[in-house]
N, C-alpha and C positions, 0 to 999 in steps of 0.2 A: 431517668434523669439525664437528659442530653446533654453533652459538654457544651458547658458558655453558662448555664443555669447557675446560679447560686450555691457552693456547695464544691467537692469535689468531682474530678473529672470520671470518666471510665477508665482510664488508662494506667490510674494508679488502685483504682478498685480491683480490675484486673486481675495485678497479682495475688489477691485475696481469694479467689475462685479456687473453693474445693476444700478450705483453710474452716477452722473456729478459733474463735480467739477472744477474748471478755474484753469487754468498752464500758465505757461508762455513758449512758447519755444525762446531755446536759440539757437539750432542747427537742423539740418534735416541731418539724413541720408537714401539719397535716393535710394541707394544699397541696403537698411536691410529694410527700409520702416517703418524708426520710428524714433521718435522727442525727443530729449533730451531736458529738461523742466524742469521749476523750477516749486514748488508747494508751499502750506503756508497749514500747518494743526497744527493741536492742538495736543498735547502728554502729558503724567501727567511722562514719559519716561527719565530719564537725566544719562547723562554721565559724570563724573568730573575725569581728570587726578590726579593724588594724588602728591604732593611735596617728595622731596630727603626724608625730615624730616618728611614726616608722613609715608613715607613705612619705615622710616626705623624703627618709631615707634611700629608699628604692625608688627614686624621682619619680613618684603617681602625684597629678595636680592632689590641692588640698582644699579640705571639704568636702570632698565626692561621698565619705562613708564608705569606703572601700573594706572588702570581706575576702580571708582567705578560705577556698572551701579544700577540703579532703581530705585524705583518712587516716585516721590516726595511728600509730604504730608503736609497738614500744622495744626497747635498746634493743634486741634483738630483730625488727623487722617485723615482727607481726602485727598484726590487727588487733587493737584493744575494742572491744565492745562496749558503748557507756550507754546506759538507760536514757531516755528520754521520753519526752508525754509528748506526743502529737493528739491536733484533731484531726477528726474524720467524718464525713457526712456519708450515710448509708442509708440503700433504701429498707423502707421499715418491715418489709418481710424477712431479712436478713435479722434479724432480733429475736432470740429464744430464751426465753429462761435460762437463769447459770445452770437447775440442776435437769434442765432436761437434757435427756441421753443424746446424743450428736449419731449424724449418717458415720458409717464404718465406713461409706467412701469419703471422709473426708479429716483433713490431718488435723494435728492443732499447729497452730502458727501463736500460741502466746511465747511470753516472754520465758515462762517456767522451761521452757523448750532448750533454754539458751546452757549452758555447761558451764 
């Protein structure tokens, strides 16, 4: 699946090399040869849209839809983890059975992973 196609890029599949992890798929497409899928992982990552009255506080023009991004922390400094469901588009050899037995080269990346 070459980046610009429909779908997600390489770049963020990437990281995924070497990993297992459970999806859900929602769609198949059988022309591109890849599953569009929901995922559940952990991210310390967040994005908050800003109200009219707080860009306008921080003088950002208004109406733009302005978003603050990054990471979340709590009283002490550190990184809070919160779930979230992303999609992911994969190609369809990447898709095994849940109870098939996974390569020992290769780790889990689910969310069960998380402490």
């Amino acid at each position: 699946m070459p980046a610009g196609d429909d779908g997600d890029s390489w770049w963020p599949l990437s990281w995924l090399r070497g990993t297992y992890f459970p999806l859900s798929v929602v769609d198949v497409d059988t022309t591109a040869r890849t599953a569009h899928s929901l995922v559940m992982r952990a991210s310390t990552r967040i994005t908050v849209e800003l109200t009219e009255e707080q860009a306008r506080e921080v003088g950002l023009p208004l109406g733009s839809g302005h978003q603050v991004c990054g990471m979340l922390l709590d009283a002490e400094g550190e990184p809070v983890e919160l779930l979230r469901i992303d999609t992911l588009t994969v190609p369809l050899r990447w898709l095994h059975p849940v109870d098939m037995p996974v390569s020992t080269s290769h780790h889990d990346a689910s969310i069960r992973q998380i402490p």
